[in-house]
C-alpha positions, 0 to 999 in steps of 0.5 A: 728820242732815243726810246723811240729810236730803240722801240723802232729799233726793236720792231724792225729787228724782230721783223728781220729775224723772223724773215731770216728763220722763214729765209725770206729775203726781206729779212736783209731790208729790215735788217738794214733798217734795225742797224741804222737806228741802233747806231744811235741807241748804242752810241748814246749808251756808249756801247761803242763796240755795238755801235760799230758792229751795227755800222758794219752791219749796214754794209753786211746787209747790203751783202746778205741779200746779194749772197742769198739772191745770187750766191748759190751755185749757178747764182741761184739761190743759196742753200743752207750747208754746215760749218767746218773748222768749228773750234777755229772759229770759236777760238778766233771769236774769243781772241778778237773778242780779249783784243777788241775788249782790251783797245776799248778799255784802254782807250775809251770810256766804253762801258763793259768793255770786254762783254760789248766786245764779245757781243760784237765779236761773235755776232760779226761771226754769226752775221758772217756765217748766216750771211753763206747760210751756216745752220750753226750761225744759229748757236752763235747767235744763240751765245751772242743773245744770253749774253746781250740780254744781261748788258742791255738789262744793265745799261736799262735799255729795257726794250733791247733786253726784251728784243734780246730775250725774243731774240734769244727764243727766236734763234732757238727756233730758228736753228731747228727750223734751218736744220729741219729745211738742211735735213730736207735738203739733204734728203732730196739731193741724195 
């Protein structure tokens, strides 16, 4: 059961992901279909950090599509802008990251304790950052899936790691693609 959880899982990431690069709102529904089942892959695989990153994600998604609906000016729809305060946002994402790594090490039976954390960590911020459309929540998520390929591999949730390595391509990808539609943007405002 849980390799279909995982195979389904996969299917509707994929799904999101390609939504999310084409900022087609449905990305936000099979998005939230995605989290609900990894819930259980990760807690079966006892990668509690993730596990919990995919609870909070059912909410988040819930949001992104508020945010993407409404959240632009007017409360129409929300325009892709750049990140500001870069290094603050890299250095917090590595200080929660050693806080999360260290409570999950020392009061859990997590495995990886420190890389989950990060994993959830900087996918929160790049969730976050995607969610008020950041072009740069593309790099986060970019880090977020070099890493997970090698835990998922690891952990033998083979269909993640291929999901991840999908991911990883797709975020490339995805990054040229807002930068390409901010540029236009950008071009046409001024």
């Amino acid at each position: 059961m849980d390799k279909v959880l995982e195979i389904f899982g996969a299917i509707f990431g994929f799904l999101a992901v390609y939504f999310t690069i084409r900022q087609n709102i449905w990305c936000w529904f099979f998005g939230l279909i995605q989290v609900m089942l990894y819930c259980f892959v990760f807690y079966t695989s006892k990668l509690y950090s993730d596990m919990i990153l995919h609870i909070i994600y059912v909410f988040l998604q819930v949001f992104g599509w508020y945010s993407w609906k409404y959240g632009g000016a007017n409360k129409d729809e929300l325009r892709i802008t750049l990140l500001t305060k870069r290094i603050l946002w890299i250095g917090l994402t590595i200080f929660i990251s050693l806080l999360v790594g260290y409570f999950m090490q020392t009061r859990t039976d997590a495995s990886c304790p420190y890389i989950d954390a990060f994993i959830m960590v900087a996918s929160l911020v790049a969730q976050y950052l995607m969610i008020i459309k950041i072009l740069e929540s593309w790099l986060f998520w970019i880090a977020v899936d070099v890493v997970a390929i090698g835990v998922y591999a690891y952990k033998e949730l083979y269909f993640t790691a291929v999901l991840y390595v999908l991911f990883l391509i797709m975020a490339i990808f995805g990054y040229f693609e807002w930068k390409k539609a901010y540029n236009q943007e950008f071009i046409y405002e001024n």
